[in-house]
N, C-alpha and C positions, 0 to 999 in steps of 0.2 A: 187576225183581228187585233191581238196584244201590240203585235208590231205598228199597227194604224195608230193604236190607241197612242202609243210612246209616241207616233210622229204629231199626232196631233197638240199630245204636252207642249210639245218643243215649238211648236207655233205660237200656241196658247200663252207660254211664257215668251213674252215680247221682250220685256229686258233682263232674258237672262238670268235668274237671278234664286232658279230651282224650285218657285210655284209659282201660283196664277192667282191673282186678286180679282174679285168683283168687276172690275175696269176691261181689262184683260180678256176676261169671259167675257163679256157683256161686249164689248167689242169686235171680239171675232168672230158674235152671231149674228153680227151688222152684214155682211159677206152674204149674201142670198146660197153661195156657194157652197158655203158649211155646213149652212142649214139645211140642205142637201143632202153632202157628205153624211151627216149624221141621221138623216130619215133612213137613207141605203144602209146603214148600220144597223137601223131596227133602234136607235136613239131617238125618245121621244125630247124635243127643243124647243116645245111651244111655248114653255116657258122655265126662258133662261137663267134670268134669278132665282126663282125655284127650283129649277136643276141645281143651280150651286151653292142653293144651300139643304138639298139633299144630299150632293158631294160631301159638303163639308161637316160631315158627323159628328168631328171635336169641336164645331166650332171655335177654331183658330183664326177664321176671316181670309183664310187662304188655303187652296188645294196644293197637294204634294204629289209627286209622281204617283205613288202608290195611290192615296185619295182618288187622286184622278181614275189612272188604269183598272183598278180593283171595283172602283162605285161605278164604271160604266158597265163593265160586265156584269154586276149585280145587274142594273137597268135595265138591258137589253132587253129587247121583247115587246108587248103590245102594251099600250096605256095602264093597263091592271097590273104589269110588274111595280112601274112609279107606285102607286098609289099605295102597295105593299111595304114599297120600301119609304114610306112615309111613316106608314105606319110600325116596321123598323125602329126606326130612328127616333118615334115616341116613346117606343118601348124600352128601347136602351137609356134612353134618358131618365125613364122612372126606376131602373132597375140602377142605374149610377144613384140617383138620391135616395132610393132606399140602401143602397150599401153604404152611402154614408151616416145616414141615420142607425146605421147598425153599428158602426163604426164608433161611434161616440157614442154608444149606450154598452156596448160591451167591455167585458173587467180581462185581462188578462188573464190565464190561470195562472202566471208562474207568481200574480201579486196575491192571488186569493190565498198563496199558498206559503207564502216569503215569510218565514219566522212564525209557522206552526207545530216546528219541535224543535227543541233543544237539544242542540247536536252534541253529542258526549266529546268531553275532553279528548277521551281515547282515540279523535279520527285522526289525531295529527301525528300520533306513531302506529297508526296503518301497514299493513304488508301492502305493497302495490299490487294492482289485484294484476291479473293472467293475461289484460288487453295491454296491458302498461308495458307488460316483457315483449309480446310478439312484437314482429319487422315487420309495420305498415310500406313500408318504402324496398323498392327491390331497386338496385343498382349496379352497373360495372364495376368491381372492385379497382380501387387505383389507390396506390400507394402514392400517389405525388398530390393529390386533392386536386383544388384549382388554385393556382398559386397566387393569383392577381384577387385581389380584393374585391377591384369593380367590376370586374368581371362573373360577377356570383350575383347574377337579376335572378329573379323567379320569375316563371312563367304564370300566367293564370291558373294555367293548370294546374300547376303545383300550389298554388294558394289555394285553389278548391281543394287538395287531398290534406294541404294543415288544414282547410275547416274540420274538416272529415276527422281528420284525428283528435282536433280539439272537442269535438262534441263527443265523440265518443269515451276520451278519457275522462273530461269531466266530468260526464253523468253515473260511467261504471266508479271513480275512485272519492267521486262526493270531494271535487276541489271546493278548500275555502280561500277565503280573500284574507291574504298576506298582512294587510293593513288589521281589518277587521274580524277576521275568523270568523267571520259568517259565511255558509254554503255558497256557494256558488253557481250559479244557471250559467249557461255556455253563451246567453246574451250578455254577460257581464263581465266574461275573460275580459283581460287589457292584455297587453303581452308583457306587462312584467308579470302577470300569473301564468302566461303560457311559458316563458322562459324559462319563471321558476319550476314549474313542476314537468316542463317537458324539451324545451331545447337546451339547456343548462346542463340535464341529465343526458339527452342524448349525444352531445355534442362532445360529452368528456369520455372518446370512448375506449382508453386503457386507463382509464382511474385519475384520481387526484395522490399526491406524494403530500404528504403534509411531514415537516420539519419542527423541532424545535416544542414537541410536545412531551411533558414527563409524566410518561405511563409505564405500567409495568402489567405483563402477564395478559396482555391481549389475543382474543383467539379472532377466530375468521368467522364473519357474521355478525361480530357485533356491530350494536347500532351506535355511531359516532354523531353527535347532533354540536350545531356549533351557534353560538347566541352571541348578541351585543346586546349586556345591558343598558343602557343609551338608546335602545332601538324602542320606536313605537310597534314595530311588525309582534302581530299575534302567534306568526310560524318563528322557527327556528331560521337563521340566515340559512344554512345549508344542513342537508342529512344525509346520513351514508349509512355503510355498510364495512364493515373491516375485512381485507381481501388479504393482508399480510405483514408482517414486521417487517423491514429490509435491515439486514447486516449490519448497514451505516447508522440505522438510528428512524431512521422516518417513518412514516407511515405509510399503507399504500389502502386507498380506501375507493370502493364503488360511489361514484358519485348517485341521491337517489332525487333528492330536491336542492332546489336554490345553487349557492356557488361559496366554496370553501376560498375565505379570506386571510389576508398575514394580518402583524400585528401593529403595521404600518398603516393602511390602507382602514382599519378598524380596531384603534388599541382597546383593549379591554374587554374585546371579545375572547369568550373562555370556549373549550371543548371540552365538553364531559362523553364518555363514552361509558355505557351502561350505568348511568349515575353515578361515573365515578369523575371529577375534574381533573383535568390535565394541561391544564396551563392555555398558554395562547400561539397559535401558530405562527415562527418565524418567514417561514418562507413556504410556497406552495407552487407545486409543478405540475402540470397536467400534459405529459406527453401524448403526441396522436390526437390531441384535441381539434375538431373541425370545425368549421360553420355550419350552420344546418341546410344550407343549401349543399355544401358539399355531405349530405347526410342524403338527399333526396336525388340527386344527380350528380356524374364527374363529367360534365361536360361544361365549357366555360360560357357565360351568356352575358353579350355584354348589352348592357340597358337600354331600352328605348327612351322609360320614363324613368326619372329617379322622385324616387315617394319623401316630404317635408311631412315629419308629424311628429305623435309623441308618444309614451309607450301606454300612457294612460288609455288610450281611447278602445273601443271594442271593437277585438279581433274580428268578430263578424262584419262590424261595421267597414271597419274597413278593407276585406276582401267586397263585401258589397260597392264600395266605393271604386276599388281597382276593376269588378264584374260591369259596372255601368259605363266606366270609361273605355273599357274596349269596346261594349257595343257601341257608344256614340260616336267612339274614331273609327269604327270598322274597322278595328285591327283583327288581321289574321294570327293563330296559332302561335306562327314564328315569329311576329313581331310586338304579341302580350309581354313583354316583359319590363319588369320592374324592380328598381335597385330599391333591397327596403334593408337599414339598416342591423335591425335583430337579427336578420336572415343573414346578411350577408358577412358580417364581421365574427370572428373567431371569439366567442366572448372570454374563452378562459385564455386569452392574450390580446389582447386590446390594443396593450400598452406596444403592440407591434405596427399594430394598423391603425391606431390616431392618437395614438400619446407621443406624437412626433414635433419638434420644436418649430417643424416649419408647417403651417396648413396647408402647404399644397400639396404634399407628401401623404395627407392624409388620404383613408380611405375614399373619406364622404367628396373631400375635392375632385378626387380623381374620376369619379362614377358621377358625378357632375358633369366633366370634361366630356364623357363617352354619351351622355344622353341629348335627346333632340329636345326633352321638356324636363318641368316638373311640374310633379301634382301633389299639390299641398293640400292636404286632408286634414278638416276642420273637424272638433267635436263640438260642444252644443257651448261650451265657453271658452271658445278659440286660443286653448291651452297655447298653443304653439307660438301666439304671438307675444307670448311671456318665458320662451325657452330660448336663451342664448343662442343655441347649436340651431336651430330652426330660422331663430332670425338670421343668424348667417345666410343658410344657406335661402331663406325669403332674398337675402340680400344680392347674394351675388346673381340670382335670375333673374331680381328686377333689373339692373347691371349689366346682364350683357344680352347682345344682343338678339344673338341667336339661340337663346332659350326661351321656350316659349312657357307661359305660365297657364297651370289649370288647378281649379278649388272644387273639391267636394267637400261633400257632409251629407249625413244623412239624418233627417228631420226628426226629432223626438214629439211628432204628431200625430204617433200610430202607423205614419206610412213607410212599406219597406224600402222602396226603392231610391239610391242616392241621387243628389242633387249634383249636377258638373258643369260649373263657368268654363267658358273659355274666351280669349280674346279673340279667337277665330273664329270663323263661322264653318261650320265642320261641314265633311264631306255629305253630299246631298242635301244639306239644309238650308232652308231661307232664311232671312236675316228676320222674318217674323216668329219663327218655329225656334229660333234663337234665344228671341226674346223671352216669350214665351217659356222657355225652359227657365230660364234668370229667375223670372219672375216666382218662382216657386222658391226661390233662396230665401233661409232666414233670415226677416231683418236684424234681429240684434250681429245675426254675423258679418252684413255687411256695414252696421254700425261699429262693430270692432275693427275695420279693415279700414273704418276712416278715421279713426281718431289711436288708434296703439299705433306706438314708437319703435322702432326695433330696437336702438339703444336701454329699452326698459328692461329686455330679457334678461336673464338670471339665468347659472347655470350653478351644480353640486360643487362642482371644481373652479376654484376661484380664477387658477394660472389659466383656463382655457378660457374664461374670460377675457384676459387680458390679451392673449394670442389672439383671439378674434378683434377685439379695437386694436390691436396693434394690423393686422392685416387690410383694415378699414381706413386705418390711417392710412397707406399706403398706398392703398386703394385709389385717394383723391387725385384731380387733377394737379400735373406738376406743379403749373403757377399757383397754387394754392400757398398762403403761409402755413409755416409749419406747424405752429399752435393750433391752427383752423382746420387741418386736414381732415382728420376725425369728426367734426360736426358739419363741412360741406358734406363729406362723403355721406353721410346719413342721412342729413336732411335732403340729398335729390333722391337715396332712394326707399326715403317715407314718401314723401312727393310722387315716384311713380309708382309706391304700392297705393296711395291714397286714388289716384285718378284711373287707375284699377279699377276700382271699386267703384268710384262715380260712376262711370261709364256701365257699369253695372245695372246700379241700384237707380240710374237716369228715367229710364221709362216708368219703372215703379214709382220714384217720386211723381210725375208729372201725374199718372193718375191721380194722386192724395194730397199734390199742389206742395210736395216737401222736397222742391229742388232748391230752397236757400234757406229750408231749417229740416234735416231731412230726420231727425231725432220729434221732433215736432213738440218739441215743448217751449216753444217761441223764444227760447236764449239761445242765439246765435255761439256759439264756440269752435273749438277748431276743430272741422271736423263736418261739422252740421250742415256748410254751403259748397253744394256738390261744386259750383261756377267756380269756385275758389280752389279747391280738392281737384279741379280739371286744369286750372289756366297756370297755376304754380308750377305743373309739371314741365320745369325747360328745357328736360332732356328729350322729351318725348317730339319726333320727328315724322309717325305714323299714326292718323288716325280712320278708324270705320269704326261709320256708326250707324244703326236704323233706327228709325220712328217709324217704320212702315206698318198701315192699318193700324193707326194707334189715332182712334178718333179721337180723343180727350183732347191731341195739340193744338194749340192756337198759337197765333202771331205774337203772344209774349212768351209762348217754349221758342219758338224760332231766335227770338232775343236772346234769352236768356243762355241757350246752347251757344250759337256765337260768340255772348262773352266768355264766355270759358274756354274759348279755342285756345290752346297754349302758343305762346308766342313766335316757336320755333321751328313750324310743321312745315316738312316737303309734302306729303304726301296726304290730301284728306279728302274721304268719301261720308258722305250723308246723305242717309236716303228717308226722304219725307211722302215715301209714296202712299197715294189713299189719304194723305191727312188733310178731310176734306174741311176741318176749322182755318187751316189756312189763306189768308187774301193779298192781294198785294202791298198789302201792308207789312204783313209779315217778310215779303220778300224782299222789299225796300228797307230790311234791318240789314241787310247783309253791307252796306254802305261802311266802308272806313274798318271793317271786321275781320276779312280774310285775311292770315299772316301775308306780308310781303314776299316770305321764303317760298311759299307753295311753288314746288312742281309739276304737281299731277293734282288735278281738281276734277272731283266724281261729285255730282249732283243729281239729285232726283224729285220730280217735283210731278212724277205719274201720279195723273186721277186727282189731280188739287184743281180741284174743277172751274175755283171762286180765281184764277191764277190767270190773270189774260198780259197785253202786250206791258202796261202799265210799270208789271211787275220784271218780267223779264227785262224791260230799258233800262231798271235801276239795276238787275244787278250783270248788265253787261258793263257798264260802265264803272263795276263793281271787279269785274273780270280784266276790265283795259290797264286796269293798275296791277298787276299783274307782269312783272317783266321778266320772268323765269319761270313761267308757266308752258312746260313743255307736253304736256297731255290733258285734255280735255275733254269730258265727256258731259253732255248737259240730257237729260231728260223731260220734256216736258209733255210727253205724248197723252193724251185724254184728255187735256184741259181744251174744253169746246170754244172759251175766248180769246186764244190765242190763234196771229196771223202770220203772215210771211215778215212783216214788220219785225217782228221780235227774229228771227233767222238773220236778217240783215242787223240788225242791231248785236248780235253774238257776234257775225261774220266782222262787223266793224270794228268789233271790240279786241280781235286777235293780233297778238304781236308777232313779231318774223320769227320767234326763237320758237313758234308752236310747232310740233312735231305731228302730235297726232290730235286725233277729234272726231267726235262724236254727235252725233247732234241728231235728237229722235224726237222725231214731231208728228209721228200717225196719231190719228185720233184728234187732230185740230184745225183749225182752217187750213194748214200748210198741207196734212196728210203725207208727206214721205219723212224720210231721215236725209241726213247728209254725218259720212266717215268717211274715213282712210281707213285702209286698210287691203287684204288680199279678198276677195271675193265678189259676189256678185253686185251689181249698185254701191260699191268700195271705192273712192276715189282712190288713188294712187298715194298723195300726200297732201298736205292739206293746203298747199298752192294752186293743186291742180282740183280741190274743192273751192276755192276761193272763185277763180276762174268759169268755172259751172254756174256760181251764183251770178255773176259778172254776166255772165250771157251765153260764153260760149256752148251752156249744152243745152239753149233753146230757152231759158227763163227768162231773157231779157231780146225786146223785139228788135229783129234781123235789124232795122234804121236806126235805133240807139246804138247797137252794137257796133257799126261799122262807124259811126258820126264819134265816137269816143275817140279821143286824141292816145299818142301813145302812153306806157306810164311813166309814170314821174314828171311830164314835163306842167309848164304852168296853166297849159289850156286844158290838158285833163284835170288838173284840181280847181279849176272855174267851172269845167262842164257838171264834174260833180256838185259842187255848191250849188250851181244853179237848179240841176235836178233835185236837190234835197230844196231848194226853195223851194221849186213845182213844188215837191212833197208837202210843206206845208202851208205852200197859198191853198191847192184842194182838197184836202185833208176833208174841208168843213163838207164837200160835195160827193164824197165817196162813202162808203157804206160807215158804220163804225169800226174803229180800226182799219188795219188794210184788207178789204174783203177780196184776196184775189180771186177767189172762186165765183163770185158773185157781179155776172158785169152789169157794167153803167158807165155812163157816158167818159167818168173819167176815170174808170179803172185801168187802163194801156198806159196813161199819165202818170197817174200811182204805184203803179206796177215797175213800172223803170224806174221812177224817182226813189223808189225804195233798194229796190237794189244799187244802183249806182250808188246813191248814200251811205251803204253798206262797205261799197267796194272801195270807199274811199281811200281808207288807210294803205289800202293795196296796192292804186293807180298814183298814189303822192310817194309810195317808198317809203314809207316811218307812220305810224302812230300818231298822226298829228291830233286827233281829235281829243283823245285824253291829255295830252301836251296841252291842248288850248282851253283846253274844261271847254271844249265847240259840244259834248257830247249831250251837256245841262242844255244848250238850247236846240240841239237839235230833234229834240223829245219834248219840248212844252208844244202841244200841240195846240192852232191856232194862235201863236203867237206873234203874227206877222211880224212887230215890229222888232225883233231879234233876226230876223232875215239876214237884214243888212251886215248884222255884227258875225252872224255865220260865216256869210259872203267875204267879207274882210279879213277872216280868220284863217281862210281858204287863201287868199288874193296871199294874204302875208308868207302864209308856209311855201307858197310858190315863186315869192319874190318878184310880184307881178301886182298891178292892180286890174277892178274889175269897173269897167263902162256903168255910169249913174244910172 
């Protein structure tokens, strides 16, 4: 039965596309046959809207494999299962609003509780308690570590056992905050507090040598504490332990918190060892020092994703963020991994792995190089888009081209689970389910993504500053002037982090009507008009986009989207499926709009009910200008106004250089599709689709067929002209539109005159109809007295004239 049920999805989803809309269902129980099919299942289908939207539980406006498979087997059984699982489905829904109502009434305890005692001085020279010493981590011992830098991703896995340790160190040893010296809850880690108090210490693990300090009479065990006056931090920069004098003069000390500095790096920082001061450390060596990845495993892993963020944010937070994005990409075990930079860099040597005069040499370049993506992890004030080293590496993703970019955060609105954009539409998901997900992103974050500059970032270290615009300079295209290199380079890739974000925050706007002030405080700035933030972007050459089941759209989002197409695109899908505000009005914007560069045009105009021939004439001849248009796929299946008219009108609109094609018309007066392709009802290539409309596989009556001159010569582009006359001297006598389903006395007339009209471009060899702008009159319908200038248009491209 499982297996029925999955064949029947795969019906049910008509175009493909990973769920079934309204249109879709509701069509395929037009089938006496199904209806059927599903009584002998013990499926009750009397009524089909009603089935789908007891399917549809989440109310997302579309079923999903699981929706589907899982809600029929609920069903199964006689009338009284439905009625249950109706009432289901009421139930769940008062039991979601009271958990939100509870949600918003309830206090946290860790707030009720947050500064209800006064934490003694004394915690900050603490013995670490007995969890702090044991080996949470078992490993193959290796003396060689992992020698490669990028090669040190964590696996998920390993990021769930640092939660595991962070929470439990925290809560037994009462960490406070660095900055602040307030206590610390384990939702409040950053990882400069897990570094300080736990990879810093673990990672030093034959000690720190500290140089150049004048003490005398030191034993083993004393506590070595070391400060910068200068510093706002409430802790000590580092704390130790004294494990031995050496011979030569230095120290050898157990690393216990933080990280022991020179007096380069932090002059003026003193070390006192049992309250006695000892000067400032010249130089410090930590031999045996590892990463902490080489702390948790010696095996080398090299990245899938490499993680953009910053150390501020919380550690829970973002293993939350990396645990949402495995399950959304369905990655398996072996392929969680993630280059995250605390983890993976040696930190008591740095200066080996990115204090390097070239950045590609660096770590972070290199674990760049090795990964399929990045996921740039947001906190609630998009810290990252104000850190140098981040905007770099925002930089070089948006940059090239085979990285792919993804954004979490996770919401400071009670809810735990992270939010993850993507530019794709991930495995098993529709492009509604997509949406959908977006839509839960905070605005203000995707208000930051449209107005911050990479060039604003800041970093501690000025020269690393400088190395990153010196590598941005570089960065630009050759012909660039030299002066200019650095600020092209930047401004294409603010430009495509900006339409990023548009493309994002698009559906969202058109709900709230803030797709040209999307800040919505009615001053336009930069930033605010998504069409602006979309059509600037001149690098961008791929776009997919949905509006599907987004009732709100109307014939001025169709506008408005259009303008913003960027100038430069081969490749664009939009799909407006279900958006039943749409009329042919809207579809008549597409005029003068599509780039001239497209090579592959996906359209979708499923279930745009209000959408008949009117609209499709316009935008074939929206399609004939188009002269490097080598894939085509047009949808217009469910629209009940539409006839074989509009079929003939795409077919005529096609230029010789079309390769492939799509053309899906069930659910309209046409009722079939017309593709190329390998399979069943698949024309071979879209020649031998042309030729099918043309006649030969039965559309066109056996006397037309044979009466057709051969192609290209000048009596085939008469006989056509004349038939698109026919066509519209009886237009006024035939149903409305081309009713080819529907006969009357001159539907056989109509019927050939529409195809042959269609075939034109076909039987003349060239495109003539767009060349002639013939295409404007050959669509004003009832226009007789443009006949002639049809005719003439015809007569000329054939180099022949036509009998008065």
């Amino acid at each position: 039965i499982v297996a029925r049920l999955h064949t029947m999805f795969d019906e049910l989803d008509y175009n493909e596309n990973n769920d079934i809309g309204l249109n879709e269902f509701l069509f395929w129980f037009e089938d006496a046959r199904n209806v059927a099919r599903c009584n002998h299942m013990g499926l009750d289908v009397s009524d089909p809207r009603g089935l789908f939207e007891l399917l549809d539980a989440s109310h997302r406006k579309v079923l999903q494999r699981e929706d589907f498979v899982l809600g029929c087997l609920r069903l199964m059984g006689n009338a009284k299962s439905t009625t249950i699982a109706k009432l289901q489905v009421k139930l769940e829904q008062v039991m979601q609003d009271l958990d939100r109502v509870t949600a918003a009434v309830a206090k946290p305890a860790s707030q009720d509780q947050s500064g209800a005692s006064d934490r003694s001085t004394g915690v900050a020279q603490r013995e670490l308690s007995e969890s702090r010493r044991r080996m949470y981590y078992t490993r193959e011992s290796s003396s060689q570590g992992i020698a490669r830098a990028e090669e040190r991703a964590m696996t998920l896995a390993e990021l769930r056992e640092v939660r595991r340790v962070m929470v439990d160190e925290c809560t037994e040893e009462k960490w406070t905050n660095i900055l602040t010296g307030s206590e610390l809850q384990p939702e409040e880690v950053t990882l400069h507090d897990f570094n300080y108090y736990h990879i810093s210490p673990e990672t030093c693990t034959q000690g720190c040598i500290l140089r150049g300090l004048a003490c005398e009479a030191v034993a083993a065990g004393q506590q070595v504490v070391q400060r910068d006056p200068r510093s706002h931090l409430q802790r000590p920069m580092a704390r130790g332990e004294v494990l031995e004098w050496l011979d030569d003069g230095a120290l050898k000390v157990k690393l216990l918190e933080g990280r022991f500095v020179d007096n380069q790096i932090a002059p003026g920082a003193t070390v006192v060892i049992d309250a006695r001061a000892c000067g400032e450390i010249s130089s410090v060596d930590s031999p045996g020092a590892v990463s902490y990845k080489e702390i948790v495993s010696a095996e080398p892993t090299v990245p899938k994703w490499y993680t953009c963020h910053w150390w501020g944010e919380s550690v829970l937070d973002f293993i939350n963020c990396c645990e949402q994005h495995t399950k959304l990409h369905q990655l398996q075990e072996r392929d969680s991994r993630y280059w995250i930079c605390g983890y993976a860099n040696r930190q008591h040597s740095l200066h080996e792995e990115i204090n390097t005069s070239c950045l590609k040499e660096t770590s972070f370049y290199k674990a760049m190089q090795l990964a399929e993506g990045v996921l740039l992890i947001l906190d609630s004030e998009a810290t990252p888009f104000t850190r140098m080293w981040c905007c770099f590496e925002i930089y070089k993703t948006v940059t090239t081209d085979r990285l792919r970019l993804n954004i979490a955060t996770v919401p400071k609105d009670g809810s735990e689970e992270a939010i993850v954009l993507s530019q794709e539409t991930l495995k098993g998901e529709s492009d509604r389910t997509k949406n959908v997900r977006h839509s839960k992103f905070p605005h203000q974050l995707l208000m930051a993504g449209l107005t911050r500059r990479l060039e604003d970032g800041d970093c501690s270290v000025r020269a690393d500053c400088e190395r990153i615009r010196g590598y941005i300079a570089r960065d630009a295209p050759q012909d660039v002037d030299q002066d200019a290199r650095e600020a092209v380079a930047l401004l294409r890739a603010n430009q495509s982090l900006r339409s990023y974000f548009a493309l994002v925050a698009w559906p969202f706007a058109i709900q709230y009507d803030l797709v040209r002030d999307f800040d919505g405080d009615g001053d336009i700035m930069e930033g605010d008009d998504l069409i602006h933030c979309l059509r600037d972007d001149e690098t961008r050459t791929t776009l997919r986009f949905s509006l599907a089941h987004f009732e709100e759209v109307e014939n001025a989002d169709v506008r408005d989207l259009l303008d913003g197409l960027p100038p430069h695109l081969l490749d664009l899908n939009i799909s407006f499926e279900a958006c039943i505000g749409i009329t042919n009005v809207g579809i008549k914007n597409f005029k003068d709009k599509l780039p001239r560069s497209l090579l592959s045009l996906h359209l979708s105009f499923m279930g745009c009910n209000q959408v008949s021939d009117e609209g499709i004439f316009a935008l074939a001849a929206e399609i004939a200008e188009l002269q490097y248009l080598s894939d085509l796929d047009l949808d217009c299946s469910m629209c009940p106004d539409i006839t074989f008219a509009s079929v003939a009108a795409i077919v005529g609109s096609m230029r010789p250089g079309l390769e492939k094609c799509c053309l899906r018309f069930r659910g309209t007066g046409v009722g079939r599709d017309f593709k190329t392709g390998i399979g069943k009802d698949c024309f071979k290539n879209v020649k031998e689709l042309q030729a099918a409309v043309l006649g030969s596989s039965g559309l066109l009556p056996d006397s037309l067929s044979k009466s057709l001159p051969s192609k290209g010569s000048a009596a085939a582009v008469v006989a056509v002209a004349a038939a698109a006359a026919a066509l519209l001297l009886s237009w006024g006598s035939a149903a409305e539109g081309v009713a080819l389903q529907q006969p009357s006395p001159s539907a056989p007339l109509v019927r050939a005159a529409v195809v042959a009209a269609a075939a034109a471009p076909l039987v003349a060899g060239r495109p003539w109809l767009p060349a002639e702008g013939a295409h404007q009159l050959l669509w004003r319908l009832g226009a007789a007295a443009m006949v002639a200038d049809l005719l003439a248009a015809a007569a000329a491209a054939a180099g022949t004239r036509v009998p008065a």
